[in-house]
C-alpha positions in Angstrom: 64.5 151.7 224.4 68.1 151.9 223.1 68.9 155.6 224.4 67.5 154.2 228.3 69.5 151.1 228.1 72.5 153.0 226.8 72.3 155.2 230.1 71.7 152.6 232.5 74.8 150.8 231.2 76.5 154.6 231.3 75.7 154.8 234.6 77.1 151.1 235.4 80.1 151.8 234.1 80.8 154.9 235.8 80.1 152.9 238.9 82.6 150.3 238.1 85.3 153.3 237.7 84.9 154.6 240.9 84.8 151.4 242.7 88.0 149.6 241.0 90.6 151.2 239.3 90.9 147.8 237.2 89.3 148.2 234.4 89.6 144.8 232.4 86.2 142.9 231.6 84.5 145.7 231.6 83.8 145.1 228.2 82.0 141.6 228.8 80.6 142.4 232.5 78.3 145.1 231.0 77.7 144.2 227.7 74.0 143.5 226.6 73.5 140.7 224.4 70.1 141.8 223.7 71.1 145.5 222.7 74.5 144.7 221.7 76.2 147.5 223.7 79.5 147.1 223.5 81.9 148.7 226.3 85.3 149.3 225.8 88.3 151.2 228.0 91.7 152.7 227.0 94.2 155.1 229.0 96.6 157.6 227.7 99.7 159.7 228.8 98.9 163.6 229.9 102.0 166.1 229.9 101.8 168.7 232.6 103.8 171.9 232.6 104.0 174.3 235.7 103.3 178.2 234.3 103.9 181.9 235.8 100.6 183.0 236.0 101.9 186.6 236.3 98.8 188.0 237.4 95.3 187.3 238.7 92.1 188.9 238.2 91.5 190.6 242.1 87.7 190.3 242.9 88.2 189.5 246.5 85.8 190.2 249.1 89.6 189.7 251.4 92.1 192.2 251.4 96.2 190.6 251.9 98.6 193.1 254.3 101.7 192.4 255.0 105.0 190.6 254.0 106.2 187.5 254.5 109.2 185.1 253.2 108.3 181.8 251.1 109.6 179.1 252.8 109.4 176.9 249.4 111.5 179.3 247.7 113.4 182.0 249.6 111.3 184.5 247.4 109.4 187.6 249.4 105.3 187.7 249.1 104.0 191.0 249.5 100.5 192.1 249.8 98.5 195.6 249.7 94.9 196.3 249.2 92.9 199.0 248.0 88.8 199.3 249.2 85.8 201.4 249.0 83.2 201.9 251.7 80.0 200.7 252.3 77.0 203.4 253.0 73.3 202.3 253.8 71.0 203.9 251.6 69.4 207.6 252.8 72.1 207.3 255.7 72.1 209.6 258.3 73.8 211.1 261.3 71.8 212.6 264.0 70.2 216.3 263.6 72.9 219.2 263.4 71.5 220.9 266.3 71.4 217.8 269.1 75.4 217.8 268.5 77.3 218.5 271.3 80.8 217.9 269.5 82.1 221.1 268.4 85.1 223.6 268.1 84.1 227.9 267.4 80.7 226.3 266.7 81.5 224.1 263.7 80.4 220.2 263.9 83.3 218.3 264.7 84.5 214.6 265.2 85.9 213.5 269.0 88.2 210.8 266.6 88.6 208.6 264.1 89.8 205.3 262.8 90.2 202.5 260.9 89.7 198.9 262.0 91.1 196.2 260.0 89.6 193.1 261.0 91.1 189.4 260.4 90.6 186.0 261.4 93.2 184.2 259.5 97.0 185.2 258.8 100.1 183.8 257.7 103.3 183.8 259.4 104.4 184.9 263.5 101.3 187.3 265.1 104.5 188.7 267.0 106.5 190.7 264.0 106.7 193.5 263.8 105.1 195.6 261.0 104.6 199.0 259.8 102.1 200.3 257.2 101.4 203.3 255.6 97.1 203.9 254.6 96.8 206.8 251.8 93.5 208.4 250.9 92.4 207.9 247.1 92.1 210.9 244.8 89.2 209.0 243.0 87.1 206.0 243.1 87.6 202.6 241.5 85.4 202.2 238.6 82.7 199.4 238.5 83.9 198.8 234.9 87.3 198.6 235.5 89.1 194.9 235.5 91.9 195.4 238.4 94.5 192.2 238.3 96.5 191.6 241.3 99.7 193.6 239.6 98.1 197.0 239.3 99.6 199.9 240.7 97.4 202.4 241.9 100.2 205.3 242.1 101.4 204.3 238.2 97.3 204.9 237.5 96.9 207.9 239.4 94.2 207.1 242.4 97.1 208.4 244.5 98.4 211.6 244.2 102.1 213.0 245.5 100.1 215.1 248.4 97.3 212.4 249.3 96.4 212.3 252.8 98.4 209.3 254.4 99.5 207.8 257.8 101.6 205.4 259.1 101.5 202.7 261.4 103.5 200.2 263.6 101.7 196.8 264.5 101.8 193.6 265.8 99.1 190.9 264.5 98.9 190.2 268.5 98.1 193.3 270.0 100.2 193.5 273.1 98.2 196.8 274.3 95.5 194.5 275.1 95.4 192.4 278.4 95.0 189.0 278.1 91.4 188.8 279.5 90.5 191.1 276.4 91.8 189.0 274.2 90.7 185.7 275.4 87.3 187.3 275.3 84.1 186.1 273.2 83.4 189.5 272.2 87.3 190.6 270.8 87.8 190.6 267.8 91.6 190.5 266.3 92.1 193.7 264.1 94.2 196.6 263.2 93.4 199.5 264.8 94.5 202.9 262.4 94.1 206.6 263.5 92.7 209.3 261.1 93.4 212.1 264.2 95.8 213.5 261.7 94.2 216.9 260.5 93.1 216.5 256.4 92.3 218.7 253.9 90.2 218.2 251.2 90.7 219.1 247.5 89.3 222.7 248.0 92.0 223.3 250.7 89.6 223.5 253.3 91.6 221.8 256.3 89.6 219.4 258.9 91.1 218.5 262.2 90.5 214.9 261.5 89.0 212.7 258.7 86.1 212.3 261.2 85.3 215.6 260.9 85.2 216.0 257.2 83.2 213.6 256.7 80.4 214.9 259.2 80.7 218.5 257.7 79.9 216.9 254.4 77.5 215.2 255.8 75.2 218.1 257.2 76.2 220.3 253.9 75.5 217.8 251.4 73.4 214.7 253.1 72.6 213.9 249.2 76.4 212.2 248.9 75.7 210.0 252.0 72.2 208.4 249.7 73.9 205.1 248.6 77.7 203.6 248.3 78.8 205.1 244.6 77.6 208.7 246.0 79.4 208.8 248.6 82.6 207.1 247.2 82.3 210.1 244.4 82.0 212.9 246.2 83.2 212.3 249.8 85.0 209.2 250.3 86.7 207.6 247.3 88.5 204.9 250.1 91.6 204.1 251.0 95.2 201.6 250.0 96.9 200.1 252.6 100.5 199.2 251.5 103.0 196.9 253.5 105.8 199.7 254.3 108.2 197.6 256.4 108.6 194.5 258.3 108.5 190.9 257.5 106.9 188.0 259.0 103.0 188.3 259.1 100.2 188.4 256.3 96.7 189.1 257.7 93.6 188.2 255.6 91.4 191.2 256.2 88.1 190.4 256.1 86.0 193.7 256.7 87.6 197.2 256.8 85.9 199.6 259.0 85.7 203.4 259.5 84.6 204.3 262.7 83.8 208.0 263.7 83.1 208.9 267.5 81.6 212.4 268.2 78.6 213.8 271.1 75.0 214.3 270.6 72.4 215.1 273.0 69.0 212.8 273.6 66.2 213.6 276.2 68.6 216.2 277.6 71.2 213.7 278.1 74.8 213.6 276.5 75.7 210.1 274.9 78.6 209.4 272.7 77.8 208.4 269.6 79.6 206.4 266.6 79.1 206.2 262.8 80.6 202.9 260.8 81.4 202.7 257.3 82.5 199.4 256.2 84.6 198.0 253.0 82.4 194.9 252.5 81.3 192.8 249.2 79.0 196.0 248.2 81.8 197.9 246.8 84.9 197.5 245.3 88.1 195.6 246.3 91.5 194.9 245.2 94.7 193.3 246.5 97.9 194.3 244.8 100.1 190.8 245.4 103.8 190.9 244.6 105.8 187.8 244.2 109.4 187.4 243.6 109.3 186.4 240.1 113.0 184.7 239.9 112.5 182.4 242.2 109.0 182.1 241.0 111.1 181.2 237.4 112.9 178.5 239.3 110.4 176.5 240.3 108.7 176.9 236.8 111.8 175.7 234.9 111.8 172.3 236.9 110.6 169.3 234.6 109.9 166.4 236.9 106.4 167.7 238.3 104.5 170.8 238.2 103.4 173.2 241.0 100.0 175.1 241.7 101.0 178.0 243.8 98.9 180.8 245.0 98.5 183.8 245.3 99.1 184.6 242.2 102.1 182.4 241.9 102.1 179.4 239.6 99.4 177.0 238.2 99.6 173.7 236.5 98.9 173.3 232.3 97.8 170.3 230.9 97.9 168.4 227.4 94.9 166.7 226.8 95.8 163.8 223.9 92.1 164.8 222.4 93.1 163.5 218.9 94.3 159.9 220.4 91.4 159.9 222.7 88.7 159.9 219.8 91.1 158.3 216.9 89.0 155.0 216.3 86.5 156.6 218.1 84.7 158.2 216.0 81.1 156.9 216.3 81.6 156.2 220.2 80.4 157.6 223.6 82.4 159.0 226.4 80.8 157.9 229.2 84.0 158.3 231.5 86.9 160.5 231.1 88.8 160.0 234.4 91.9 162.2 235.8 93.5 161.7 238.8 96.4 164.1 239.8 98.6 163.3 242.7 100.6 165.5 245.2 103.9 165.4 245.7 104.4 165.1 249.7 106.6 168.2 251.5 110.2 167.3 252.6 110.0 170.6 254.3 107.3 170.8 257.2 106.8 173.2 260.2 104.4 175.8 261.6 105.4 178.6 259.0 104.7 175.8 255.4 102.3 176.5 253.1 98.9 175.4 253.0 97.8 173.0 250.0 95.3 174.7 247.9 92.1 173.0 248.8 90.1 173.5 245.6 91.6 173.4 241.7 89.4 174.8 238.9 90.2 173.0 235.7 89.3 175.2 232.4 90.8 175.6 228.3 93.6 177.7 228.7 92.4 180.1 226.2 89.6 180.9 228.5 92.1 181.7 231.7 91.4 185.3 231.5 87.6 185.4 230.4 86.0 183.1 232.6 86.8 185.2 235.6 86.5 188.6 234.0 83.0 187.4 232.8 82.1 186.1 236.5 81.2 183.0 235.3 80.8 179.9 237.0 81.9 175.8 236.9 79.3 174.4 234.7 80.9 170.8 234.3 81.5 170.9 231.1 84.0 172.8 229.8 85.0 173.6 233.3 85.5 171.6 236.4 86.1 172.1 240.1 87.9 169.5 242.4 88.7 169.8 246.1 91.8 168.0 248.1 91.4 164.4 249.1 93.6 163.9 252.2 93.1 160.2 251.2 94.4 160.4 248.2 96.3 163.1 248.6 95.3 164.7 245.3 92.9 165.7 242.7 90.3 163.7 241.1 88.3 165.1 237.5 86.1 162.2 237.7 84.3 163.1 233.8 85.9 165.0 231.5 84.9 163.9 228.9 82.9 166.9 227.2 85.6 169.2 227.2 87.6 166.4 225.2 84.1 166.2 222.5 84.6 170.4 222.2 88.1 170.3 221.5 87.7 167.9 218.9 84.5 169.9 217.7 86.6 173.4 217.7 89.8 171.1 215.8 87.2 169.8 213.0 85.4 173.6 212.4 88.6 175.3 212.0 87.9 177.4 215.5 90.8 176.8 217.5 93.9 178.2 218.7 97.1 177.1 219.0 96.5 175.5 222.6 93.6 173.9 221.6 94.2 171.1 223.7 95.7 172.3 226.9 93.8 173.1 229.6 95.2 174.8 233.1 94.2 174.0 236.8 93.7 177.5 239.5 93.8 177.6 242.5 90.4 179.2 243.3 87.5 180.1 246.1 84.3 178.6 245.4 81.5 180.4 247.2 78.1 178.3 247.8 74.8 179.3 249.4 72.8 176.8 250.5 68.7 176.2 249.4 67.0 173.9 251.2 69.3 172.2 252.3 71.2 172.1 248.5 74.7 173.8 248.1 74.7 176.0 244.7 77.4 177.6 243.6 77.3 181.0 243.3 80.9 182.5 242.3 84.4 181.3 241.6 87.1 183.3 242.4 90.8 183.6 242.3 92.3 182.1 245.8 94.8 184.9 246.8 95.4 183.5 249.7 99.2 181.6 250.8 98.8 177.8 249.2 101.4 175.5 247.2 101.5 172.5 246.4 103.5 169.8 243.9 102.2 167.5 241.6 103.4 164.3 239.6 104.0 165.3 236.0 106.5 167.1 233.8 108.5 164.1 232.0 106.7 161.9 233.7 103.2 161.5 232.0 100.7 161.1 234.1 97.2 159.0 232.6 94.0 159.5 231.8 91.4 157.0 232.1 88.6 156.4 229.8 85.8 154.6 228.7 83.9 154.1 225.7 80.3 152.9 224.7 78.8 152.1 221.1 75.9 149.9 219.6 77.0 147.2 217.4 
């Protein structure tokens, strides 16, 4: 009877919190003289601290091209991205002998490309950009863990003769007419050309990528039977590296390589196509580079704290655990409340930041693990909270648990030195719905262009909580 009573009055309570911010009365307004429940609430001071996060785990499904000046801080973002293709299982071109495609009788490719397609970017569609694409020597490993900092030329996927070729580019494609554009059916990309004649590691020379990979195709159709085939013995994939300009970042959303070549059916000629895509079945990683001194800067300042992204800067937090429970001891948490505000831009315009629109809060000693382990927000030890415009901030309604397992680590002797710090990350929570239920299915690092302030440093921000006990 107790343990049902005790949750009703939980339950009450919380409601009271989120209704009123006053919490006086609390105390008598829920109390049951029959059960003798007694309710009780406290706040305390939280210290925040900004912190160079250095380098993120890069398990993006979107690739980052391009370069582009922070407004916030002066500093240069840069952003390259390495991917694998996608096969379909048992994949296969038409039979040898209906293609019409050839040169001295050997299969060939008409052309080929590479179509990097976006829907979002940062910065002026109308700068001008050049990029270089290089071919990998070998494939990304599935038990590799590739942060946002690694260098695939340092770690060899790249070698000093790897096929490569350069391109000019506008976000805007000003080839296009207007009417092509405004279209339902266009679709704003990159377009890349592998014409360039390759040569594979045997020395055997193609006169474009298109063709090697049809003459690998008809010689070894066992490399086209699934994606880690194929990336091991024909197509490890390719890096796309910012190689001048400034101005535009485009968030690449699918990478596509697109052969063309001529086949005949029922006696007729037709031009046919083959597409192998860089999707969420294989492997891919952004390579972010941020200016780290100005980065410093904003780190050093003592009066608030910053989440910036990608890659940029998150937010730590000291959580007065010991306070919390001292007296405590015997009580419930039924509310641990914390309510983080923004600090509102002086500087506004078209070319600002966006503010990062969901904030993962985890222990700090778990920064690395939770992501390389692909685990999820279980609302425990780890919280998600998205931007309230009306607000304009970040609510943790209940954190209480991860304040009980600090103390619980503290007591058994299992704790590090930032026991009691925990550090909000700018993240991308994916959801799939079932019937009609969202469930969370991944949390990733946001590498996308977000900042934002928040009150803190010197000035302590508080924590709200309330306790329950039976006399």
């Amino acid at each position: 009877m107790k343990t049902n009573l005790l949750a009703i009055f939980s339950f009450a309570a919380l409601l009271f919190t989120s209704c009123d911010s006053t919490t006086d009365g609390l105390g008598v307004s829920l109390t049951s003289s029959m059960d003798n429940l007694s309710i009780s609430t406290d706040t305390f001071p939280v210290y925040t601290k900004s912190i160079a996060a250095d380098s993120v785990l890069s398990r993006n499904t979107t690739g980052y091209l391009g370069k582009v000046r922070d407004p916030e801080t002066g500093g240069y973002v840069t952003g390259n991205f390495m991917t694998q293709f996608h096969v379909q299982e048992n994949y296969r071109f038409p039979s040898a002998d209906s293609i019409t495609s050839k040169i001295n009788g050997k299969i060939v490719a008409d052309s080929c490309e590479i179509r990097l397609y976006y829907k979002n970017f940062y910065g002026d569609s109308l700068s001008t950009m050049k990029l270089t694409v290089y071919g990998l020597d070998k494939p990304m490993s599935e038990a590799a863990k590739y942060y946002s900092n690694f260098d695939p030329f340092t770690a060899g996927f790249i070698l000093q003769d790897a096929y490569k070729v350069d391109k000019v580019y506008t976000l805007a494609d000003m080839n296009l007419s207007q009417t092509t554009l405004n279209s339902g059916d266009h679709v704003d990309n990159i377009r890349i050309s592998l014409d360039k004649p390759f040569q594979d590691k045997q020395g055997v020379a193609y006169n474009n990528y298109g063709t090697y990979i049809m003459q690998q195709y008809y010689a070894h159709p066992e490399y086209f039977a699934n994606s880690l085939a194929f990336a091991n013995h024909v197509c490890p994939g390719f890096y796309f590296q910012n190689a001048g300009g400034l101005g535009s970042l485009a968030y690449v959303y699918l990478s596509q390589i697109n052969i063309f070549f001529r086949y005949l059916s029922n006696g007729t000629e037709h031009v046919g196509s083959s597409s192998f895509s860089g999707t969420e079945e294989v492997l891919q990683t952004t390579n972010l580079q941020n200016d780290k001194s100005t980065i410093q800067k904003l780190v050093s300042q003592t009066n608030c704290s910053y989440i910036k992204a990608s890659a940029g800067i998150f937010t730590e937090i000291t959580l007065p655990a010991e306070e919390i429970m001292k007296g405590h001891e015997n009580d419930s948490i039924n509310s641990a409340k914390l309510q983080l505000r923004r600090i509102n831009d002086s500087m506004t315009g078209n070319y600002s930041f966006d503010i990062p629109n969901t904030l993962l809060l985890l222990p700090k000693d778990s920064l690395y693990s939770f992501f390389e382990n692909k685990q999820i927000a279980d609302y425990k030890t780890s919280f998600l909270s998205t931007y309230n415009s009306k607000n304009n901030g970040y609510s943790f309604d209940n954190i209480g648990n991860i304040i009980l397992q600090m103390i619980k680590n503290k007591k058994s002797g299992n704790y590090s030195a930032d026991w009691n710090k925990v550090v909000l990350i700018p993240v991308t929570a994916l959801y799939y719905t079932n019937q009609s239920t969202n469930i969370l299915m991944s949390v990733v690092h946001d590498m996308s262009l977000s900042s934002t302030r928040l009150e803190g440093g010197n000035n302590p921000q508080r924590i709200s909580v309330i306790y329950s006990h039976f006399k």
